[in-house]
N, C-alpha and C positions, 0 to 999 in steps of 0.2 A: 435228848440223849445225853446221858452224863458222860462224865472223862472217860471212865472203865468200859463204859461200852463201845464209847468213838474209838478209843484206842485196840481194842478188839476188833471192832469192824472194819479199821483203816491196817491192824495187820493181815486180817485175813484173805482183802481185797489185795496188797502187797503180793503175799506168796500167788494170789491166784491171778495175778495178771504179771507177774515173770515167772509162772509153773514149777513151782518150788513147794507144791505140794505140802504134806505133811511132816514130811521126816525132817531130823534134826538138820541145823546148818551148817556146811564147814567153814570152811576159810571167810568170815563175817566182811572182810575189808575185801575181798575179791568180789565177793556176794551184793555187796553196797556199790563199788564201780563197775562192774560189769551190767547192772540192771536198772542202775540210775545215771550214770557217766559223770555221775559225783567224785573229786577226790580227794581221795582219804590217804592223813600220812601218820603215822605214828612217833611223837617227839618226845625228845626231853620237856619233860616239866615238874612244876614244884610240886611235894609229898601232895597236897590240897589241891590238887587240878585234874580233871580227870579227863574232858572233854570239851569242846566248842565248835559251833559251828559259824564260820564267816559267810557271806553274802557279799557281792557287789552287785548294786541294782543297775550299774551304767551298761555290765556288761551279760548280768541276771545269772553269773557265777556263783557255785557253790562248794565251799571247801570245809573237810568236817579236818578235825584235830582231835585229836588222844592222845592220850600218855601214854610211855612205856609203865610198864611195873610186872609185878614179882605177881600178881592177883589176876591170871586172865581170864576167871567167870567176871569180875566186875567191868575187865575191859569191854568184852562182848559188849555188857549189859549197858556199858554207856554209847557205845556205838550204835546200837539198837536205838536208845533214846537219840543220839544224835542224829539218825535216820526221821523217828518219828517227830523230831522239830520241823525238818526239813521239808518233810509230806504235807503236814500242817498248816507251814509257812507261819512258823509262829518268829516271825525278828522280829527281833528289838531295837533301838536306838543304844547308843554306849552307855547314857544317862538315862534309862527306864527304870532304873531301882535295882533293888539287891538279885542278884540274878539266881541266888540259894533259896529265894522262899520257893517255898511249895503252893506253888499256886497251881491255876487250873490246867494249865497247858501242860506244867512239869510233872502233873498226876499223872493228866493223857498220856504225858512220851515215857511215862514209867508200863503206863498199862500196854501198849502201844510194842514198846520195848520184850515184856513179859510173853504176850503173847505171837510175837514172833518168834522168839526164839522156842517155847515148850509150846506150841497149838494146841486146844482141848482135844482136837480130833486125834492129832499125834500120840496126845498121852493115852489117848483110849487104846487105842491101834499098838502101844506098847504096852499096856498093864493089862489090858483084858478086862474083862467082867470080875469085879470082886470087890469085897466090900469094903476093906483096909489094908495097909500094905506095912511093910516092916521099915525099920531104916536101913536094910540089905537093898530094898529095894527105892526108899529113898535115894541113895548113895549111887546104883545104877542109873536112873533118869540124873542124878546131876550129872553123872560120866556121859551117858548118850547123849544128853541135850547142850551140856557145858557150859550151863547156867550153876548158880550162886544155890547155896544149901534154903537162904530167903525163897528166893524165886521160885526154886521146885517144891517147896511147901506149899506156898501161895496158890500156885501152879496144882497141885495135889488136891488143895481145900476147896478149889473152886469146880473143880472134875469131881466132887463128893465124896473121894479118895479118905480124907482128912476131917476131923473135925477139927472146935475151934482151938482146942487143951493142946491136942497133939501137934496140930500147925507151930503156934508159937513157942514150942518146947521144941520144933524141929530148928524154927528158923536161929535158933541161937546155934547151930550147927555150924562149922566150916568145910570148906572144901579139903581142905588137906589132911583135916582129922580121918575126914570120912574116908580118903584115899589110902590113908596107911592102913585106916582099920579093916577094910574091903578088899586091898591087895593089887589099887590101880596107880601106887604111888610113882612109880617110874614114867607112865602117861603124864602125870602131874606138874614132876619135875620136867618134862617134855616142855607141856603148856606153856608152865610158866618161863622157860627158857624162850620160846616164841615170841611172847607178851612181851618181855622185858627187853627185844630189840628195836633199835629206828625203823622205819616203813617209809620208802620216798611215795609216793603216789605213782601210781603205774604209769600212766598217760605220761606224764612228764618223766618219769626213768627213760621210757622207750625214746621219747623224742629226743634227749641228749645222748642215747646209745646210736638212734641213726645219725645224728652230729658228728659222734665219733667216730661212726665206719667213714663218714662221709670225708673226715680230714677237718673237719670247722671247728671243732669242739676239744678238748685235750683229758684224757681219760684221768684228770683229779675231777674234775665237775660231776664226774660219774660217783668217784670215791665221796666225795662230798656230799651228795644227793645222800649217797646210803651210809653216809656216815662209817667207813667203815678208811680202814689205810692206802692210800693211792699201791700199794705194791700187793694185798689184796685186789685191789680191784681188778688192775689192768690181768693178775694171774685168772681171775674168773672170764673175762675178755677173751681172753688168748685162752681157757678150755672150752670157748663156744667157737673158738672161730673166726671169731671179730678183731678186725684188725681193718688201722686207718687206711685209705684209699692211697694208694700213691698216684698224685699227679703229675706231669710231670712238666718239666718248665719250656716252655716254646720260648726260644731264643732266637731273637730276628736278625738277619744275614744283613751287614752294612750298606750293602749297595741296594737295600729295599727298604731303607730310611728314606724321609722325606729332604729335599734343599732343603735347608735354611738359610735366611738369608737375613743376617749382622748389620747394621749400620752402627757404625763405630765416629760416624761424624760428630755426634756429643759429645763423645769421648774425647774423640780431639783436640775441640773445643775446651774442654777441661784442663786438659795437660797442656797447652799451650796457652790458657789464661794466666798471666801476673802473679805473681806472687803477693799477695795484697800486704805482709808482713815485711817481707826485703822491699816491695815500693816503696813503703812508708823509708825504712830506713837508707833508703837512696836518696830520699826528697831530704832526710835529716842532714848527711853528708853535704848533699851539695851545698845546703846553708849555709 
């Protein structure tokens, strides 16, 4: 079995073993920790970083990483790949080589990727029986599926939709072109308002939000998580609700202290030993 087809048949087994059917996907980082208990955060990083995935084998941990940015079809579309590493179990050592070539795996978590997000069945089930389609309806399957103008080409070519002239005269397409010109640009500006915020990993927001009902934790650790101003944060806190525990202090009544009991004989010993400096100078005197 080659990359394109592993990578199709390890999306298709995906959707069909957490029932996620055919239809487009929403929230991709809800969709990836909810069905894998993977997590996923969304961070700053440099113009050239899109995505990574970490492992710890001591603890058989898995944490994916993405960028924020202004482009969220390519965000998905690296999540998606960073998903199909993960299925795969394709790690690496830090020193396995350039981690950009296009080798076999990075085909796979591309195809892998592709066909999670737009499924053959999906695009049938939305285009219907027909023999070619416009770029009206290009521009709709990128809005419904929320993939990249590439991908639903790709996606189009391979459902018989496209040949091979019109596919790469598509994929030179962008997302934002096609949204002004189609009339979905305010969804877009949405999108990419989305994309381009931090994401703490859910699992870990909730358990430092129970920390801080609980009194243990102090509500910057929350602000910090989500990257956002401690006077934001605790205002979000306080319109759910949540507010630290008060405990309150058990203060013990003195007569339900234990004796203690001082021996001060040392002490004595001390303060009534010589002054070994005036000896000296008592022995000098007397001389």
């Amino acid at each position: 079995m080659n990359a394109e087809a592993e990578g199709r048949t390890a999306a298709a087994r995906f959707r069909r073993e957490h029932r996620l059917g055919v239809q487009p996907l929403g929230d991709l980082v809800a969709v990836i920790e909810q069905a894998t208990g993977i997590d996923v955060a969304v961070l700053d990083a440099g113009p050239d970083e899109h995505g990574l995935t970490m492992r710890d084998p001591a603890r058989n941990a898995v944490f994916i990483g993405i960028a924020r940015t202004r482009n969220p079809m390519r965000q998905r579309s690296t999540l998606a790949h960073e998903l199909g590493h993960v299925l795969f179990e394709d790690w690496a050592d830090s020193d396995a080589g350039n981690w950009s070539d296009r080798t076999p795996a990075e085909i796979r978590a591309d195809a892998f990727a592709r066909h999670l997000l737009v499924p053959g069945e999906g695009l049938h089930e939305f285009l219907g029986h027909r023999e070619s389609v416009t770029q009206s309806m290009l521009s709709e399957v990128v809005q419904r599926f929320l993939v990249s103008p590439q991908v639903a080409a790709i996606a189009l070519h391979q459902a018989h939709y496209l040949d091979d002239d019109t596919k790469y005269e598509w994929m030179a397409l962008t997302a934002p072109k096609l949204a002004a010109r189609f009339g979905w640009s305010d969804q877009y500006h949405a999108l990419q308002a989305d994309s381009d915020r931090r994401r703490a990993p859910q699992r870990l927001l909730a358990r430092a939000i129970k920390g801080y009902a609980e009194g243990v934790l102090p509500a910057q650790t929350i602000a910090t998580l989500r990257g956002i101003p401690l006077a934001a944060a605790e205002a979000d806190l306080r319109e759910a609700g949540i507010v630290p525990a008060e405990r309150p202090v058990e203060w013990a009544d003195a007569a339900d202290l234990p004796d203690v009991h001082v021996d001060l004989a040392a002490l004595d010993e001390d303060l009534n030993a010589p002054d070994d400096d005036g000896q000296r100078a008592a022995e000098r005197d007397a001389e």
